[in-house]
C-alpha positions as CSV (number, residue, x, y, z in Angstrom):
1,X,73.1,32.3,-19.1
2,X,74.4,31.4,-16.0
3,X,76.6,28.1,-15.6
4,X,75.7,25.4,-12.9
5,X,78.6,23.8,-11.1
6,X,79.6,20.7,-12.7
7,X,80.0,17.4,-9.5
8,X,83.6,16.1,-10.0
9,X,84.4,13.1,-11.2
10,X,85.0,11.2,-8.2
11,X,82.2,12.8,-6.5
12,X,79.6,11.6,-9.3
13,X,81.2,8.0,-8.9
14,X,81.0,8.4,-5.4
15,X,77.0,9.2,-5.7
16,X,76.4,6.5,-8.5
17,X,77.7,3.8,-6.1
18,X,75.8,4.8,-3.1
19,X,72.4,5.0,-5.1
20,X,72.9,1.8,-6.4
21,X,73.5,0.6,-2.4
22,X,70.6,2.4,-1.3
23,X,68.1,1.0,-4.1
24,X,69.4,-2.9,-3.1
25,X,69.2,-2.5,0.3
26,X,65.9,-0.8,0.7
27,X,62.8,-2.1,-1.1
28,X,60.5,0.9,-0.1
29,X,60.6,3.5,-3.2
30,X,59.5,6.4,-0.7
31,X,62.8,5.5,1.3
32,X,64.8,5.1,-1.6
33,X,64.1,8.6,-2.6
34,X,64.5,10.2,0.5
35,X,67.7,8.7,0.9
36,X,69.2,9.7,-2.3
37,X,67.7,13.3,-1.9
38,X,69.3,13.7,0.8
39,X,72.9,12.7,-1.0
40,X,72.6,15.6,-3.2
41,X,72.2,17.9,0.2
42,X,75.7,19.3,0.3
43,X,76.5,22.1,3.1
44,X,80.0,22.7,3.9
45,X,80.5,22.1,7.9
46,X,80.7,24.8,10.2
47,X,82.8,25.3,13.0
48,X,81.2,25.6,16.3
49,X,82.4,29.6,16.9
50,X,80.2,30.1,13.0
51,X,83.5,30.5,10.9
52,X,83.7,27.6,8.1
53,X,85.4,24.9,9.3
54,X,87.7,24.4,6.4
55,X,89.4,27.6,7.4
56,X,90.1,26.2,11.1
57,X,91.1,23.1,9.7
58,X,93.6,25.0,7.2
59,X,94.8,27.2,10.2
60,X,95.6,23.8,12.3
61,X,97.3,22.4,9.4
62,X,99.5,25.3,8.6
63,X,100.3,25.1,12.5
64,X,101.4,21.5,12.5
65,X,103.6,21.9,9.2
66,X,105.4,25.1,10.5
67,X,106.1,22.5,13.7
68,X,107.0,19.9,11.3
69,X,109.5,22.9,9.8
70,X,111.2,23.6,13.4
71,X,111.6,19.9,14.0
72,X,113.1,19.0,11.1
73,X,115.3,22.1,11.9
74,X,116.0,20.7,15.0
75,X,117.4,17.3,13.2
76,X,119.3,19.0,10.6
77,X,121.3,20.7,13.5
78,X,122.2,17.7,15.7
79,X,122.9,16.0,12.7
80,X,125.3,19.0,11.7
81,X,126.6,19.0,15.6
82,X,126.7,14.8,15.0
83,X,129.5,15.4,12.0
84,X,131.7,17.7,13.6
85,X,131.9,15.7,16.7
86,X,133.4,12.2,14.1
């Protein structure tokens, strides 16, 4: 037997709330379906060079908090070069 993927928590909240918008604010049923069909279309965004964009978003954000690292580096040595000049 092969297991479906279960929706998270949040995510099912998330989908409850916008069915319920989408059934108040449009009275046509054939709209209302279409709409909600396509909330259970999920497709994880690619990148424009084809690689998943989760990957070059993970790449930038290693990047910035290896910067973050040599910064903070930077403090903790004028702070060091601060003392020894009182």
């Amino acid at each position: 037997m092969v297991k479906k993927k279960k929706l998270s928590k949040g995510l099912k909240r998330h989908l409850r709330k916008e069915k319920s918008r989408i059934r108040r604010e449009f009275l046509d049923v054939k709209k209302q379906k279409e709409l909600i069909n396509e909330l259970y279309l999920f497709k994880k965004p690619v990148a424009q060079d084809g690689s998943k964009k989760s990957e070059v978003d993970n790449k930038k954000i290693n990047k910035k908090k290896s910067d973050n690292k040599k910064i903070d580096n930077k403090k903790a040595d004028d702070k060091k070069v601060d003392d020894k000049k009182k």
